[in-house]
N, C-alpha and C positions, 0 to 999 in steps of 0.2 A: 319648609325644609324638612326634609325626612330621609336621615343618614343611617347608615348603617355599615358596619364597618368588619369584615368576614379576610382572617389572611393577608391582610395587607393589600384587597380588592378593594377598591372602590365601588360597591352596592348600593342602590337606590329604590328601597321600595316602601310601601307604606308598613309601619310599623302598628296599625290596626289592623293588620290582614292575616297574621300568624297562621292562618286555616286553609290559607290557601295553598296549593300546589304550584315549585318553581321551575324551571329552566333557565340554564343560562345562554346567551346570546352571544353572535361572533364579536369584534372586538371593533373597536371604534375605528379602528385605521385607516377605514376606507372614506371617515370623516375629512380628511385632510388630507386629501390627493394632491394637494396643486399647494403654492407659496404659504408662507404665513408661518412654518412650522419646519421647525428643522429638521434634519437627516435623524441626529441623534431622538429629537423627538417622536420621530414616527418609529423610531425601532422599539420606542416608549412604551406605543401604546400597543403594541404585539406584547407585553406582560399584561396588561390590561383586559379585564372582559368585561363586554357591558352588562349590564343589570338586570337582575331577574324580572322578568314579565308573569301576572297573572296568567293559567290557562284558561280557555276560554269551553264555556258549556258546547257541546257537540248537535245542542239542536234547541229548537223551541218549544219554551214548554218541558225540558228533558227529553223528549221523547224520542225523535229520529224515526219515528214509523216502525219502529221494528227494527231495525237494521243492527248487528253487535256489535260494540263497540270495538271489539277486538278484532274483528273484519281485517283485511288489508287488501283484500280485493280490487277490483280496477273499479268496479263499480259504486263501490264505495266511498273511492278516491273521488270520484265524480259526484254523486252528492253531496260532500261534504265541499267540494269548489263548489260548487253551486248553490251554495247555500243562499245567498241571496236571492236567485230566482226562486226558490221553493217557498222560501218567505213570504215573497209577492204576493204567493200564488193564495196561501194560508189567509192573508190578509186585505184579499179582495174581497169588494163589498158583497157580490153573489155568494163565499164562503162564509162571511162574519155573518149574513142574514141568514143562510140555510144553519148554520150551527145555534142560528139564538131562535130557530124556527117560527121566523117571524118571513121567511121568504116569501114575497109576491106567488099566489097559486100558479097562477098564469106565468110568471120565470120559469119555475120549475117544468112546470109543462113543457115550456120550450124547449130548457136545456134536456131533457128527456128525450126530444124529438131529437136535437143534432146528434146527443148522445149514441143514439139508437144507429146515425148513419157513421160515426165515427169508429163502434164497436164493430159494424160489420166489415168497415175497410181495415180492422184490427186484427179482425179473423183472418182475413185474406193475406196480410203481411202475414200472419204466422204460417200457414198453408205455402208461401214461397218460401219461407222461411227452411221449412220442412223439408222441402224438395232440393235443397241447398245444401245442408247437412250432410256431412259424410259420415257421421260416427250415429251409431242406432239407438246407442243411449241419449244423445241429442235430439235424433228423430224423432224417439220417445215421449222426451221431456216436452217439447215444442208441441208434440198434439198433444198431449195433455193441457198446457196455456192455452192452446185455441177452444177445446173443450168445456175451459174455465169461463173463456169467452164467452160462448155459447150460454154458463147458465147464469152470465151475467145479465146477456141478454132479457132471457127468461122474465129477471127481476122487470125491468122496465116493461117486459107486459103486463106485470103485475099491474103496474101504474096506469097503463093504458087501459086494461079492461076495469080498473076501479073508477074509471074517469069516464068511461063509456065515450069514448074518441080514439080516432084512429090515427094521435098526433103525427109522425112519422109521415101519412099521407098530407096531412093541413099544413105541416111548416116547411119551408122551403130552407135550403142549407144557408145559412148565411155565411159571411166570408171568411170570416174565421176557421168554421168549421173544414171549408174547400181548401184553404191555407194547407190545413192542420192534415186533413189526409190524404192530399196528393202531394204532400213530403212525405207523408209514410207509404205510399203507394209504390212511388217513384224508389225512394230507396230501396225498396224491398223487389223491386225493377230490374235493382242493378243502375239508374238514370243517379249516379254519384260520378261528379269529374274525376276521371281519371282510373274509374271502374267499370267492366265489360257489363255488360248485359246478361242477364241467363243461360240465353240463346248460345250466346256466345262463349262460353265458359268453359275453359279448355282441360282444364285439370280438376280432381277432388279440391284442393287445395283453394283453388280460385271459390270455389263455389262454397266453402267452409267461408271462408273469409267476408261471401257475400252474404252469410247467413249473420256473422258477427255484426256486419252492418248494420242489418236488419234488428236485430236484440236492442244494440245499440240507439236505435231510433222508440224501441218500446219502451224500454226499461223505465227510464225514468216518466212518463204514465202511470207505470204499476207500479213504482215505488212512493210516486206523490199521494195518488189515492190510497195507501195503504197509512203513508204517514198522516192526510188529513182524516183519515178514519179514525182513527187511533185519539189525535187528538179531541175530534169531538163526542166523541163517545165516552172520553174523560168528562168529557160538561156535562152530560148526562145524569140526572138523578136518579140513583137505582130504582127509585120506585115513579117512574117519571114515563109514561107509557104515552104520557097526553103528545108529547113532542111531533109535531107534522111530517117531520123526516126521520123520525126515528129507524123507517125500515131501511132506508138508504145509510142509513150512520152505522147501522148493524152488521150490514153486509160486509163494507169498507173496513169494518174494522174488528172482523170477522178474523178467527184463526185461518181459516181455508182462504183467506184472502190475502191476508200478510204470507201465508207460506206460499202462495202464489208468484206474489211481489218476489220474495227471497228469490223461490225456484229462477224467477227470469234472472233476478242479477246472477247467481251462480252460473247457472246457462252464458249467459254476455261473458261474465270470468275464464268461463273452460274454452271457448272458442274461440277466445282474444289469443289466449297461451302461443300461438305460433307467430300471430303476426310479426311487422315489424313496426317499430318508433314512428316513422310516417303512418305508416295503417292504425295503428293508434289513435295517433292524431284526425284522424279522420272518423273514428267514434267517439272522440271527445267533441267535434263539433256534431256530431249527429245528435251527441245528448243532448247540449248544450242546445242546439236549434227546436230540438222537440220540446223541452222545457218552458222555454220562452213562448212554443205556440200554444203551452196547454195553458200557461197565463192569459193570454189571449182568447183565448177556447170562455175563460169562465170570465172574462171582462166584456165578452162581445154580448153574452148573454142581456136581455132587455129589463132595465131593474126600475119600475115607477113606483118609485118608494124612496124616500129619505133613509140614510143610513149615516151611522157614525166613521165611517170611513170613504174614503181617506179624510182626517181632518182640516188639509187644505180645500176639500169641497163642500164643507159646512162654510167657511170663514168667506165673506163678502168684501173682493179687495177696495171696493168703493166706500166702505163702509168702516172695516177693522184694518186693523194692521197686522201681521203675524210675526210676532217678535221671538225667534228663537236665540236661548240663553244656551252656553256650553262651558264646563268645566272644560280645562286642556290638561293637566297633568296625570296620566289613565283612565280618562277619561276620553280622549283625542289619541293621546299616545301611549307606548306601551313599554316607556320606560319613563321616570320622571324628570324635568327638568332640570332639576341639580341633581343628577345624575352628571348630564350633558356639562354642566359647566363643572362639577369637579372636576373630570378626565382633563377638562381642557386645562384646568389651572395647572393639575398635577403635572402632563404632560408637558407642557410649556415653560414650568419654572424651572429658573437654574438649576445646574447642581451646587455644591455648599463649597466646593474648592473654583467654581466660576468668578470671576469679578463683574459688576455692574456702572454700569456706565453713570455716570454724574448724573445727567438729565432724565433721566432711566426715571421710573415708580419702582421703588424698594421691594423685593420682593422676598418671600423665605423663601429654602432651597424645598425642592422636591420630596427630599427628605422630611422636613421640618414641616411642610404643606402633609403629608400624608397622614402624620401623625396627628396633625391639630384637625385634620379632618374627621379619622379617628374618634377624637377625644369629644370633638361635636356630634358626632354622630350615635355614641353610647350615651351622653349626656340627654339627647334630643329622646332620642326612645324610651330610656329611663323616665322622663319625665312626662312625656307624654301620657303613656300608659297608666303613670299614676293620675297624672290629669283626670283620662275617664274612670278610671274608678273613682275619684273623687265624685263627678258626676254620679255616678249613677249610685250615691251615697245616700239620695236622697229620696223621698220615699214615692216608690212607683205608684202614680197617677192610674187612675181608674178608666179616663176617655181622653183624649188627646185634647193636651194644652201649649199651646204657642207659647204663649209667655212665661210659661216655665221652662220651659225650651230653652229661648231665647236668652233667660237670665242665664241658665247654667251655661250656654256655651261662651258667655262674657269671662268668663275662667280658662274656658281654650283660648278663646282671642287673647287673654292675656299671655297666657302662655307662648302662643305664635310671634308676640311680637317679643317676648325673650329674649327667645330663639333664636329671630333675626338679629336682633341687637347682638346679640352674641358673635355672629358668623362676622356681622359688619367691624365690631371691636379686634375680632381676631386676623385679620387682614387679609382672610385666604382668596379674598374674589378679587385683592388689587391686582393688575398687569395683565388682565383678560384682553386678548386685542378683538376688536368690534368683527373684524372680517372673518375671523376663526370661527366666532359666536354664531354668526350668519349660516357660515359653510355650513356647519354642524345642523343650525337648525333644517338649512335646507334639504337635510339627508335624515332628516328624524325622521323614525319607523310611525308613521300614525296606523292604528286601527284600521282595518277595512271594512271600505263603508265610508269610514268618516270624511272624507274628503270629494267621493262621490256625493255626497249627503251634502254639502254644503252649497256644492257646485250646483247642484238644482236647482237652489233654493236662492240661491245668488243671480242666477241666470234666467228665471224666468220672472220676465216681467209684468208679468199681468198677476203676478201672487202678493203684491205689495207687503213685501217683508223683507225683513234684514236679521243679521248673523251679529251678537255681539259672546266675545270670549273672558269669560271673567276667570283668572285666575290667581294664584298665591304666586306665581312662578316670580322668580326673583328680575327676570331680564324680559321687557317685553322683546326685544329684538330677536332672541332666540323663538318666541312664538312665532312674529310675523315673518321672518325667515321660512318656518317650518309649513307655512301656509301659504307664500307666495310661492314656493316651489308648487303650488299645485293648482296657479293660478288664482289664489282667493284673495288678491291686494287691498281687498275692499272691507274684507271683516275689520268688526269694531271689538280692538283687543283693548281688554282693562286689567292691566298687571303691575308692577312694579315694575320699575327701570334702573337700570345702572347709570352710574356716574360716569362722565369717559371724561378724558386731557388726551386731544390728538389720536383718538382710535382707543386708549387704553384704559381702562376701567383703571378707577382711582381705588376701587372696593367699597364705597358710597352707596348706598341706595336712594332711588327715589321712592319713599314708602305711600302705595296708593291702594293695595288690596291684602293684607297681609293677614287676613282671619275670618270667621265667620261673619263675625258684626258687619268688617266692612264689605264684604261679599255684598250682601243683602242690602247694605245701604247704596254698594253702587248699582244693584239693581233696578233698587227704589228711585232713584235719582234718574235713571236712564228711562224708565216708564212717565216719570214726570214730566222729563222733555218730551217726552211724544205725545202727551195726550192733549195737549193745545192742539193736535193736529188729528186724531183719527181713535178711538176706543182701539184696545190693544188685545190680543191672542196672546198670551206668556203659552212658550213650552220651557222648561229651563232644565237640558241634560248633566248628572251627576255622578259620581261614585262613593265622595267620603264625607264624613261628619262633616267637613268645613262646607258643605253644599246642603247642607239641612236645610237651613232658613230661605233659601231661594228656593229650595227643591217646591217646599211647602208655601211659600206666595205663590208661587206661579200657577195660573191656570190647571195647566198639567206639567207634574213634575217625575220625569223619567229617571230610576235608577240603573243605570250602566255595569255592571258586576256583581260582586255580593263580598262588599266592605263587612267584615263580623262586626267592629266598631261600630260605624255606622249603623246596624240593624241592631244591635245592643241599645245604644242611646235613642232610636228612633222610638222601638218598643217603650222602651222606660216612659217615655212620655205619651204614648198613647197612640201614636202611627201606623197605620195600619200598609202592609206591603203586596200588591194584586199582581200578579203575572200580567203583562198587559194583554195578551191574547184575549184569555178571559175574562178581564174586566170589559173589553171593548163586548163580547158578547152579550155581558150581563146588560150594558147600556143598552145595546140593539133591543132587546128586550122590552125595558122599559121605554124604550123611543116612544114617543106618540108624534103624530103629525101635527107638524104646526110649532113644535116647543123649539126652543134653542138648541144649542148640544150639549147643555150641561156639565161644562167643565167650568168648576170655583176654584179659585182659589183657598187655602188654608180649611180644604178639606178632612185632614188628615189623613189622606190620603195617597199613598205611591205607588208609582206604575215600574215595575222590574222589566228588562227586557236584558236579553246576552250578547246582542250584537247590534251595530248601526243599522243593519239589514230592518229589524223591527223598526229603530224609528224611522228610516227612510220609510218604511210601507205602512207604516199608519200615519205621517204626515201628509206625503207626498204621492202614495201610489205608487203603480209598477211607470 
């Protein structure tokens, strides 16, 4: 339960997050399209707004390549959609190895060689490009990129004449690469459905447009390479000169190279300015397609090496099982589940001058529901917050210990179960009807990512793993609603349940996960059943103190957001918190051949990531 009570709004958000930044969200209405809910009810929930959501960090790692945040560009528009492919791309095992410069010699060579032919059909797109442009500042700008081109090139002779080979001649293109730039050829062609040819180009106008294209198909190239510059040149130790790639990380992430990057999205920005909504759309796919091949570009490359990613290719399904553990309540979604079922109660009860039917569940009026919602919801946050401070009364451990951990948060669990007791004494969850609960779940906003992410992971068979949801939420039905809507009827949800009589929640609970303690013991419980059958993979995704003690068994334990509570109590006890980008480097590093992958549990250890994007691509891959 975590209420909060703003105006006579019904608000749901975590009450250890005070630091965060809010927005409010459209209003539930569109929950309840169809039966179940009356006329007067849905005019209801138009007074109604839904509940602040967390914002969400703009890139990984912070960084964005460069790019200002304040931007509103088209182009910016577009990486920021696409933020999940640019993920992938960070996160493939050719990047993790080149950044922890531990890469295969012989990779790098290679990717040097397609490199080399990918750059020069790079050139040549700019060169039509040019001839395309009607404005001379554009002309400009565009031989200037090719120029840049040019002493990109340069660089990789570096590497060829320090290699004393004439890669370029010895590697043959592989498919990837032939993929990759005869879509940028063709584009830059004019060879786009439903666009003229060069040749054929009848007006300035046409031929600006075909230049837009063209941008459009570079851009995000020059903006990937600038953003993975950046970030690995942050892993860099100032005085760290030994690094194998250090001159390629320099370059990329180079002033003259990020203003490069810029230069082209501005370019793509000025010479979208005329199009129309359909023409648009047609360099939102051009991005979007290049993107995907440069993923491809760094995954076709040849890697005989052992790598810590993705770590569904370490894990042997004959052998392990890979048991992914998930928080649901902002963790999944981006609002909380008693969020969802206040509006509904609120929405749904009578009003105080209605009468109720004999056979009816008793209910308060609408009125009388808001208030006591209210009054729980000051009460819950009041005491919560004293809670951790109690916690964190006691005195700060020096290296991380469990079971001090563990003890202190027996004092939240007491407190959670309260809480509950409290909502259950007060009667606001009797008269919820089952089909409402459903509807609603089925229309919860989850996370993006999250739902793609499970679906992989559900669907392929040869990963021998499975999906189990542990959460506080009070109604598992509202979970598996929210997840069958996306096809997932198979996940193993562990929540508490409501009471029903005929569809109608009596306001009962079934109490089966209601705090930290029991978080972790049904964890424990669920590992126990499996391993009669196969040694186990734990990853277990989280966001708030009540995901401590699982975050911390499990294998590897991912933080989803940045809870202040959470990282308050974590610290106190001696936790330590890694960006997982660069923890995965740090491992690459230490890899040796032959070892395991080395992930323990009760490491003290946590992995931060800002989006499902990250864990999709260090579990699962592009």
């Amino acid at each position: 339960m975590r209420l909060l009570l703003d105006r006579n709004i019904v608000r749901i958000i975590r009450p250890c997050s005070p630091s965060c930044s809010l927005r409010f969200r459209p209003s539930l209405r569109s929950l309840f399209t169809a039966g179940g809910i009356s006329d007067r009810d849905r005019r209801a929930l138009s007074t109604l707004t839904t509940m602040a959501t967390i914002s969400k960090p703009s890139a990984v790692g912070g960084g964005g390549g460069g790019v200002a945040d304040n931007a509103e560009g088209m182009a910016r528009r577009f990486w920021i959609k696409f933020r999940k492919e640019w993920t992938m791309a960070l996160y493939t095992p050719f990047v993790v190895c080149l950044a922890a410069g531990n890469l295969n010699l012989n990779t790098f060579r290679h990717y040097i060689a397609q490199d080399v032919h990918f750059l020069k059909a790079f050139a040549q797109a700019y060169d039509l490009a040019e001839e395309c442009a009607d404005d001379d500042d554009a002309k400009v700008a565009i031989s200037q990129l090719r120029k840049d081109v040019l002493e990109e090139l340069k660089m990789h002779d570096y590497f060829v004449q320090e290699w004393g080979s004439d890669l370029v001649k010895e590697s043959a293109l592989n498919a990837a690469t032939v993929r990759y730039t005869d879509f940028l050829l063709a584009t830059a062609s004019g060879k786009i459905e439903g666009v003229k040819g060069p040749g054929k180009l009848a007006t300035p106008f046409e031929k600006t447009k075909l230049a837009a294209y063209t941008l459009g198909a570079m851009t995000p190239c020059m903006r990937l390479y600038a953003f993975i510059g950046k970030e690995l040149q942050a892993l860099l130790n100032s005085n760290n000169g030994s690094h194998l790639y250090k001159k390629w990380i320099d370059n990329y992430s180079s002033e003259s190279f990020q203003a490069s990057a810029l230069q082209t999205e501005d370019l793509l920005d000025k010479l979208s300015v005329p199009l129309t909504g359909e023409e648009l759309d047609v360099i939102e796919k051009l991005y979007h397609q290049a993107m995907k091949l440069e993923i491809d570009f760094f995954c076709a490359q040849p890697l005989d090496q052992q790598t810590v990613v993705p770590l569904s290719k370490g894990h042997n399904p004959s052998e392990h099982r890979l048991m992914i553990f998930s928080d649901f309540d902002l963790t999944c979604t981006v609002v909380d589940s008693s969020a969802i079922l206040a509006e509904i109660a609120i929405v749904t009860a009578p009003k105080s001058d209605q009468g109720q039917a004999e056979n009816q569940i008793v209910r308060m009026s609408s009125a009388d529901l808001r208030n006591t919602w209210g009054v729980l919801s000051r009460q819950y946050t009041e005491e919560y917050e004293q809670c951790i401070e109690s916690i964190l009364l006691s005195d700060k451990v020096e290296k991380f210990d469990y079971e001090a951990l563990r003890k202190a948060l027996q004092q939240l669990s007491d407190f959670e179960k309260r809480a509950n007791a409290r909502v259950i004494e007060s009667g606001v969850l009797k008269g919820l009807n089952l089909e409402d609960i459903k509807r609603a779940g089925g229309r919860l906003i989850l996370h993006d990512g999250c739902v793609g992410f499970f679906e992989s992971i559900i669907k392929n068979e040869n990963l021998n793993a499975n999906v189990h949801v542990l959460s506080y939420c009070w109604c598992g039905d509202l979970i598996r609603s929210a997840f069958s809507s996306g096809g997932l009827n198979v996940l193993n949800v562990h929540s508490n349940e409501f009471v029903y009589a005929s569809s109608i929640s009596t306001g009962e609970i079934v109490k089966k996960v209601e705090s930290p303690i029991d978080k972790v013991q049904a964890f424990s419980d669920i590992l126990k059943s499996c391993r009669s059958e196969k040694k186990s993979l734990t990853v277990y995704i989280g966001d708030s103190v009540g995901d401590l003690l699982c975050l911390l068994e499990a294998d590897v334990g991912i933080i989803l957001g940045s809870s202040r509570s959470l990282r308050r109590v974590a610290s106190h006890f001696g936790i330590s918190f890694v960006p997982l980008f660069p923890g995965l480097v740090k491992k690459q590093k230490e890899f040796v051949e032959g070892r395991s992958h080395g992930w323990n549990g009760l490491s003290g250890v946590l992995y931060t990531v800002s989006s499902w994007a990250e864990v999709h691509a260090f579990i699962l891959g592009p």
